[in-house]
C-alpha positions in Angstrom: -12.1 25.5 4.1 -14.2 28.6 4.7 -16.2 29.1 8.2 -20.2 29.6 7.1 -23.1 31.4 9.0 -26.4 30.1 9.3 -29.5 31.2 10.2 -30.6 29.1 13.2 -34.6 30.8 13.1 -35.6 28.6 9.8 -33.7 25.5 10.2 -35.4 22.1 8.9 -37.2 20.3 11.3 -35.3 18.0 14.0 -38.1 14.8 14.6 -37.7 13.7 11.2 -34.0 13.0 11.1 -34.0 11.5 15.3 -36.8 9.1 14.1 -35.0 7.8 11.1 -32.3 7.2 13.3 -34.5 5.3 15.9 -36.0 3.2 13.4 -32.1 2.1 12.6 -31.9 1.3 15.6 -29.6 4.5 16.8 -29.8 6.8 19.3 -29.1 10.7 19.1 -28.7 12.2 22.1 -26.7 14.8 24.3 -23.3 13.4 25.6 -22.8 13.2 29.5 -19.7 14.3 31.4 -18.9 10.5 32.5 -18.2 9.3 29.3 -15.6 12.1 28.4 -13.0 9.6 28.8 -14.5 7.0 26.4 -16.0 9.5 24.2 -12.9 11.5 23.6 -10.7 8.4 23.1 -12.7 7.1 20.4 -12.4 10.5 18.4 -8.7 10.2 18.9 -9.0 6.6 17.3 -11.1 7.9 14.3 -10.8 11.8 13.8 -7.6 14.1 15.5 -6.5 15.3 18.8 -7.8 18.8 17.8 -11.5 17.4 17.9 -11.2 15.6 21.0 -9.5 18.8 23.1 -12.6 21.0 21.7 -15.5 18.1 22.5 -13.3 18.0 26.2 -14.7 21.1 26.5 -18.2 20.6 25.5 -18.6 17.1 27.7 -17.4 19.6 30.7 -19.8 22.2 30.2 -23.0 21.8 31.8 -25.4 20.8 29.9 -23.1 19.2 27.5 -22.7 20.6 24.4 -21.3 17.4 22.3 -23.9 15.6 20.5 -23.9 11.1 20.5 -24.7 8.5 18.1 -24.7 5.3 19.3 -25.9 1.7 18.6 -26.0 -0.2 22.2 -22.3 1.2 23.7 -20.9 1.5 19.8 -20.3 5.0 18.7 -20.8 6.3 15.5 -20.3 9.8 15.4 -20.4 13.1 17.6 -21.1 16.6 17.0 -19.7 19.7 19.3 -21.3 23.3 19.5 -19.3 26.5 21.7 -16.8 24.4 22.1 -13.8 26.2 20.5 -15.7 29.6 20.4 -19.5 30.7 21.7 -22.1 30.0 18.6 -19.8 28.0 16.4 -21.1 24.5 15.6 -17.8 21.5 14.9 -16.1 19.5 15.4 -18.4 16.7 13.9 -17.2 13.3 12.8 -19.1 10.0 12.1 -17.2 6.5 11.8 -16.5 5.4 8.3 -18.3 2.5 8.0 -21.3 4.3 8.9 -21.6 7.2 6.7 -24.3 7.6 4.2 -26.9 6.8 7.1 -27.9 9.9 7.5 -25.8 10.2 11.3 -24.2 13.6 10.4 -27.1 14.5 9.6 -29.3 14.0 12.6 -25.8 15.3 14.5 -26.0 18.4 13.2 -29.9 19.6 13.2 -29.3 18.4 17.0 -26.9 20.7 17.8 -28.5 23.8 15.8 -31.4 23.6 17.1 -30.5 22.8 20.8 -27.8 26.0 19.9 -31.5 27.7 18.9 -33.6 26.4 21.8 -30.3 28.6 23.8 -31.3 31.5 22.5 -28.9 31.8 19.8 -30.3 33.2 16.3 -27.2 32.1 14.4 -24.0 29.8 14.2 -20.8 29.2 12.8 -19.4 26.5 11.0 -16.1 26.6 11.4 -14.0 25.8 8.9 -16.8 24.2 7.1 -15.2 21.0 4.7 -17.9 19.9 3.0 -19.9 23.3 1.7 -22.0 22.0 -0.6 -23.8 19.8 2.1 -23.8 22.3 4.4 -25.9 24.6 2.1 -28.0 21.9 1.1 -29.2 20.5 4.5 -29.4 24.1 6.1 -29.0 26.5 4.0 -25.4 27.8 5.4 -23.7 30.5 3.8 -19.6 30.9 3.0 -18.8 34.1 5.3 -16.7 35.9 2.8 -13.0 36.0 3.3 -13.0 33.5 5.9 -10.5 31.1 4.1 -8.5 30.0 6.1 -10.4 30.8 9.4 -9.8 33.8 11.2 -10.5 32.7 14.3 -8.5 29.6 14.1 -4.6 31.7 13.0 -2.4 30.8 15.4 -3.6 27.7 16.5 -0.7 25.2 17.9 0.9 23.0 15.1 -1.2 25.2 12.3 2.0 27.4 11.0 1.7 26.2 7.8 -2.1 25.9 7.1 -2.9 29.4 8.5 0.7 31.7 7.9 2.1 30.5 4.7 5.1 28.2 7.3 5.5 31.3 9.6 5.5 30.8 13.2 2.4 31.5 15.0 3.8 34.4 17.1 4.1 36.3 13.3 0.4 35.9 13.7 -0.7 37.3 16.8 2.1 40.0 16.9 1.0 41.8 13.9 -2.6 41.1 14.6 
């Protein structure tokens, strides 16, 4: 899964996608710092321990940088921005049983433009998985030779995704 750039200055418009979700009767909104404990246990549940350390991150920076939808105190799905790295956008996850809604979505054009509205011109998807949607909703671009990630070699427990079953000290030694 390649990272991919895009170009944050002629993204598609936000109010579209927020009311859709309204009229579903969910709510997209910016995470707050006292529901870090709730919020990151429910992406343990449904995504990895990965996500939840990077949105730990983003629901202790102030103003949050980890993205909601919920449906009363249900959650559906999050999105993170410069939350592993400044200007990339991920982790984003939405339950299951409600994808297809159009949550990811409204997640995402969220985060780019609030990453926009901070003065950023573009952003990173890292390690984009599906590519073909992410060129679709905004135009993102594959950043050649960024398979696997750069910026993600030598990650803890990666050895085998990112240096062919070496250990990760092979990595940043030689790098």
């Amino acid at each position: 899964m390649p990272d991919m750039l895009v170009k944050l200055y002629d993204l598609p418009a936000l109010k579209p996608a927020i009311d859709h979700q309204y009229k579903q009767g969910v709510t997209i909104r910016r995470g707050m710092t006292p529901e870090k404990s709730l919020v990151l246990e429910w992406i343990d549940e449904h995504f990895t321990h990965y996500w939840s350390s990077e949105a730990g991150v983003g629901l202790s920076s102030h103003p949050t940088t980890v993205m909601l939808a919920h449906q009363g105190d249900r959650i559906l799905g999050f999105a993170c921005y410069d939350t592993t790295f400044k200007g990339y956008f991920g982790p984003t996850g939405v339950d299951e049983r409600e994808r297809g809604r159009g949550i990811g979505t409204a997640l995402l054009l969220k985060c780019l433009h609030e990453m926009r509205n901070a003065g950023y011109m573009y952003a990173i998807i890292g390690w984009a998985g599906p590519v073909e949607y992410y060129e679709k909703t905004v135009g993102a671009m594959v950043i050649p030779d960024a398979e696997p990630p750069g910026s993600y070699r030598g990650l803890l427990g990666t050895d085998a995704i990112f240096n062919d079953g070496a250990p990760s000290e092979t990595f940043v030694a030689h790098h």
